[in-house]
C-alpha positions in Angstrom: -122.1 100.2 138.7 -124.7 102.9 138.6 -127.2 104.3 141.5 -130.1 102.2 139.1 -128.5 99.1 138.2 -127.5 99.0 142.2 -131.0 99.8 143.1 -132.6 97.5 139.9 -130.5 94.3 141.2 -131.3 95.1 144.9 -135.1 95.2 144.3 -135.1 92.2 141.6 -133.0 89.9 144.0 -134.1 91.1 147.1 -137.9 92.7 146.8 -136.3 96.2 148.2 -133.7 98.2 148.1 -132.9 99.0 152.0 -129.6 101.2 150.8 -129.3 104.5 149.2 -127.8 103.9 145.7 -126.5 107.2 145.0 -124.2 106.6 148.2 -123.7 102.9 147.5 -122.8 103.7 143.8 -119.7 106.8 145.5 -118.5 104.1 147.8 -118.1 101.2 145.2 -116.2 103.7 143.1 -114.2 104.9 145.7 -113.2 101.5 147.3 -112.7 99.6 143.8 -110.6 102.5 142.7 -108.6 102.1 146.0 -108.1 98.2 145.7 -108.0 98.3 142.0 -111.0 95.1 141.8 -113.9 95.3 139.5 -117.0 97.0 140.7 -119.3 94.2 140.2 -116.8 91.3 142.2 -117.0 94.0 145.0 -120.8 94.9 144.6 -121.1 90.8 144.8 -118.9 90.5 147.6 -120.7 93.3 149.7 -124.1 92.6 148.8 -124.0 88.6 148.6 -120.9 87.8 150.4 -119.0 86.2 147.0 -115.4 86.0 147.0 -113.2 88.0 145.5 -110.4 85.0 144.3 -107.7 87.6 143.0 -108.0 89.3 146.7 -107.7 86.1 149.1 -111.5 87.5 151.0 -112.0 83.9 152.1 -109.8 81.2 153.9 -112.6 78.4 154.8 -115.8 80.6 154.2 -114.4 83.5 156.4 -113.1 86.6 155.5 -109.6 86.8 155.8 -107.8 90.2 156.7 -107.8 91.2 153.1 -111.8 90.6 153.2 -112.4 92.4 156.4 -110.7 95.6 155.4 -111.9 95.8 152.0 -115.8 95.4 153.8 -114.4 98.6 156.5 -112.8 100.4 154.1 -116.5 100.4 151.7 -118.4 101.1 155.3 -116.3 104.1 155.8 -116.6 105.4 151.5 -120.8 104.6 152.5 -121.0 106.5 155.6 -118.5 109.6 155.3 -119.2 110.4 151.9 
């Protein structure tokens, strides 16, 4: 996904956008590069908590192990890039 599609859903679904996109946009690609999954499952699973079925994110509505890395692993692309 792009920094304006990012920005455009945020702001459509949400009223703002509260992130930067340019930085959101590096860490999607960096982390769904990583853990070879589609940018838009893992925009989804960031932004709106959806699960990713091919990755096992959720046993019972929780994130699993899988789930938890794959949201620390996107905080660290965010934050450090």
């Amino acid at each position: 996904m792009k920094a304006k599609q990012i920005e455009s859903y945020l702001v459509e679904n949400y009223g703002e956008c509260r992130h930067n996109p340019t930085q959101f946009e590096k860490a999607l690609g960096i982390t769904s590069k990583s853990y070879e999954v589609d940018s838009f499952k893992l925009f989804l699973f960031i932004v709106e908590n959806r699960p990713i079925e091919s990755m096992h994110t959720h046993s019972y509505g929780f994130h699993t192990a899988n789930g938890r890395e794959l949201i620390e692993n996107f905080q660290n692309n965010y934050y450090n890039n």
